[in-house]
C-alpha positions in Angstrom: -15.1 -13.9 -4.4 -13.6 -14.9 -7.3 -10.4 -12.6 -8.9 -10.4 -12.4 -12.4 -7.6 -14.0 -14.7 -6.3 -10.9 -15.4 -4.3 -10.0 -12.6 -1.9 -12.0 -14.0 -0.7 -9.8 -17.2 2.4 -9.2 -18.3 3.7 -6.1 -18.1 3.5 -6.5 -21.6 -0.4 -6.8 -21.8 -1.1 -3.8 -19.5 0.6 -1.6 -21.3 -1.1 -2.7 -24.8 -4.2 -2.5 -22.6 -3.4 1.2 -21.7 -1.9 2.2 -24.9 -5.7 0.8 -26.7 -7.6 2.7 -24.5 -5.3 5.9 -25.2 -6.1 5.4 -28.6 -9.8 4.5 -28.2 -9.7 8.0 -26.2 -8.0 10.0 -29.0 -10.1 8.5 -31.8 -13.1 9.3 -29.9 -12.5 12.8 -29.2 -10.9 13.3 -32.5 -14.3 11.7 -34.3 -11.9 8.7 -36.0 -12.4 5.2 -36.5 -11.4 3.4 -33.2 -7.9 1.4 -33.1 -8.2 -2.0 -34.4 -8.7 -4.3 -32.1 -5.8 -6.6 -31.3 -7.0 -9.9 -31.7 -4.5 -12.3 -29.0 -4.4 -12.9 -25.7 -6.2 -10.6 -23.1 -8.2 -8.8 -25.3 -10.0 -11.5 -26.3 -10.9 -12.4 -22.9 -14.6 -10.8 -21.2 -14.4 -9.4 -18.2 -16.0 -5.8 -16.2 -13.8 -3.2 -17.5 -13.6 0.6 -16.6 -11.4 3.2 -18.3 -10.8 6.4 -16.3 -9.6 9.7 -17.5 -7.4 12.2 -16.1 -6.0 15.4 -17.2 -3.1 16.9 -15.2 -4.2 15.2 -12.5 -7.9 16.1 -12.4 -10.8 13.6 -12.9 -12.2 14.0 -16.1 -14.3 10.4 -16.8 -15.0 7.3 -16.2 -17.2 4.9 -17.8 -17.6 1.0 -17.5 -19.7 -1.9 -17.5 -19.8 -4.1 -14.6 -20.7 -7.6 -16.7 -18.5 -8.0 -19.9 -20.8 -9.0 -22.8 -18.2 -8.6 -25.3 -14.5 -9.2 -25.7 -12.2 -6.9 -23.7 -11.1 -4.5 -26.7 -14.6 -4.1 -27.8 -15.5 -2.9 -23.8 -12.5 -0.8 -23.9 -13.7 0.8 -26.9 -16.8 1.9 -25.7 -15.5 2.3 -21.8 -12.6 5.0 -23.0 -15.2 6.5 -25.6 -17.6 7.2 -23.1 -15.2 8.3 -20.5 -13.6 11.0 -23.0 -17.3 12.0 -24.0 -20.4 11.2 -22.1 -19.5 11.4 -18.4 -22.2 13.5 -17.3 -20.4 15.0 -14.7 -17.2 16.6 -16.6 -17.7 18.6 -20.3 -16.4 16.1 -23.0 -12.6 16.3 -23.4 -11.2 18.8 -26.2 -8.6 17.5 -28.8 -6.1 20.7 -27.4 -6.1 18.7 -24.0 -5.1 15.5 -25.5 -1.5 15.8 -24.7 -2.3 15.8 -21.0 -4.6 12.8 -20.7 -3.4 10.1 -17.9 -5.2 6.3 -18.5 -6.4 3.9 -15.6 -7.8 0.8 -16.4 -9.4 -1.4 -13.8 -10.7 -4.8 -14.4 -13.2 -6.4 -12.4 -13.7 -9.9 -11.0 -17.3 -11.3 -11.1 -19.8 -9.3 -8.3 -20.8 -11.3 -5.6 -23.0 -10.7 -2.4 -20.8 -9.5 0.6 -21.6 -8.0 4.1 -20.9 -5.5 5.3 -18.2 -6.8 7.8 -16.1 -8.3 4.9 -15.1 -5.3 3.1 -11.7 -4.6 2.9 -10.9 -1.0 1.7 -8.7 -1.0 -1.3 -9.4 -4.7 -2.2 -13.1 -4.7 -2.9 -15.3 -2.0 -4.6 -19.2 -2.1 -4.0 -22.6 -2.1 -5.4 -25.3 -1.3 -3.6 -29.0 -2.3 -5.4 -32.5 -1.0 -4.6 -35.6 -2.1 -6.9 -34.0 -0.2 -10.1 -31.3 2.1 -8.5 -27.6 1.2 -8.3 -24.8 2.7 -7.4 -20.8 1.6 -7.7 -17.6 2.7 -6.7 -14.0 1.2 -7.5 -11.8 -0.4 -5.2 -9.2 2.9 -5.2 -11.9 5.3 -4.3 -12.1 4.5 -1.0 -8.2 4.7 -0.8 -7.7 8.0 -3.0 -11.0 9.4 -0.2 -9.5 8.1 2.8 -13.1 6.7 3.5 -13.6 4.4 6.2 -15.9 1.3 5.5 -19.2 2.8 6.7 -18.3 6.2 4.1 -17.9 3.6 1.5 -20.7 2.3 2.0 -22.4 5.5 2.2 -21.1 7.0 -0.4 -21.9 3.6 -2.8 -25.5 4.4 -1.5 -25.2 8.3 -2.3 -24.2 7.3 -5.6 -27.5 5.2 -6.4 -29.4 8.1 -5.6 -30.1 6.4 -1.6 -29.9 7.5 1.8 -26.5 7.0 3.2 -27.4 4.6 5.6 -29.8 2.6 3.2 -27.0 -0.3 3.4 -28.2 -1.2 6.2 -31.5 -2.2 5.3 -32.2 -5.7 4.4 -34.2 -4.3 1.2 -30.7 -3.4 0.3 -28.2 -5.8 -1.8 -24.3 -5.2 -1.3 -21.8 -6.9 -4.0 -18.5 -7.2 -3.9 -15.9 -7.0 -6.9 -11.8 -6.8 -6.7 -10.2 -5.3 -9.6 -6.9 -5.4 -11.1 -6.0 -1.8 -11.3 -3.2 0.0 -13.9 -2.0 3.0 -15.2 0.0 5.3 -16.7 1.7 6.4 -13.8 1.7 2.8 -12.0 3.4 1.3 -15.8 6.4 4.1 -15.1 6.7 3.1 -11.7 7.0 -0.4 -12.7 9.9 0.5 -14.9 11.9 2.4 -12.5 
């Protein structure tokens, strides 16, 4: 499985990464023109990308596409706009809760087929494909769920609207992606 080339940014480029997709959130909720998109190093490159939301804490969004058809800012653009507005599951964020808003950004290596046996939990997230339903879950959701394999798996099946145990049915395609993984809180660290 191949790692994309974007584990290896600076310290530098993640938090320009994170710092565009704060201000892709805030322009979004705030109905302004996005943030310009810087136009050097890894925001030029393509790659999956999802931005995740958090307010004090608490889940909020996240939006992403798998297979980057567009440079990096432009996906982070639509990722964070979509994860501040259009996550079915949460009520679009308020401009009041702006000052609380916590940024992950994960991007993803290439998917490719895996079994079953070769998942490592925290390293790879999944997709799981049936005829037209598909379901995906990041690397850090099995670690933040304290999931073993077969929960991940499960749960990546749950998620495409599947039985549980529909992984293991040969009708069933698994795929593997790693992702390099920041944030707010992991930038901080960094600095300590």
């Amino acid at each position: 499985m191949q790692s994309p080339p974007e584990f290896l940014l600076s310290a530098e480029d993640r938090r320009a990464i994170l710092g565009y997709a704060r201000d892709s959130v805030h322009a979004a909720v705030l109905r302004t023109a996005p943030p310009v998109a810087p136009a050097q190093g890894a925001f030029r490159t393509s790659c999956g990308v999802f931005v995740t939301v958090h307010i004090q804490g608490k889940l909020r969004g996240c939006i992403g596409v798998v297979e980057a058809v567009e440079p990096l800012s432009a996906s982070i653009v639509h990722c964070a706009a979509g994860a501040a507005l259009r996550d079915p599951r949460f009520s679009p964020i308020r401009a009041e809760e702006l000052s609380g808003v916590e940024i992950e950004v994960s991007l993803l290596s290439p998917p490719a087929p895996i079994l079953a046996s070769q998942i490592e939990l925290g390293r790879h997230g999944l997709i799981v494909a049936k005829g037209h339903r598909r379901g995906l879950l990041l690397p850090q959701v099995a670690v933040q769920h304290r999931l073993s394999r077969e929960q991940f798996l499960a749960e990546t099946c749950r998620k495409a609207g599947l039985a549980g145990d529909a992984w293991e049915s040969d009708e069933v395609s698994i795929l593997g992606f790693e992702c390099a993984v920041f944030s707010d809180h992991s930038e901080l660290r960094r600095e300590d």
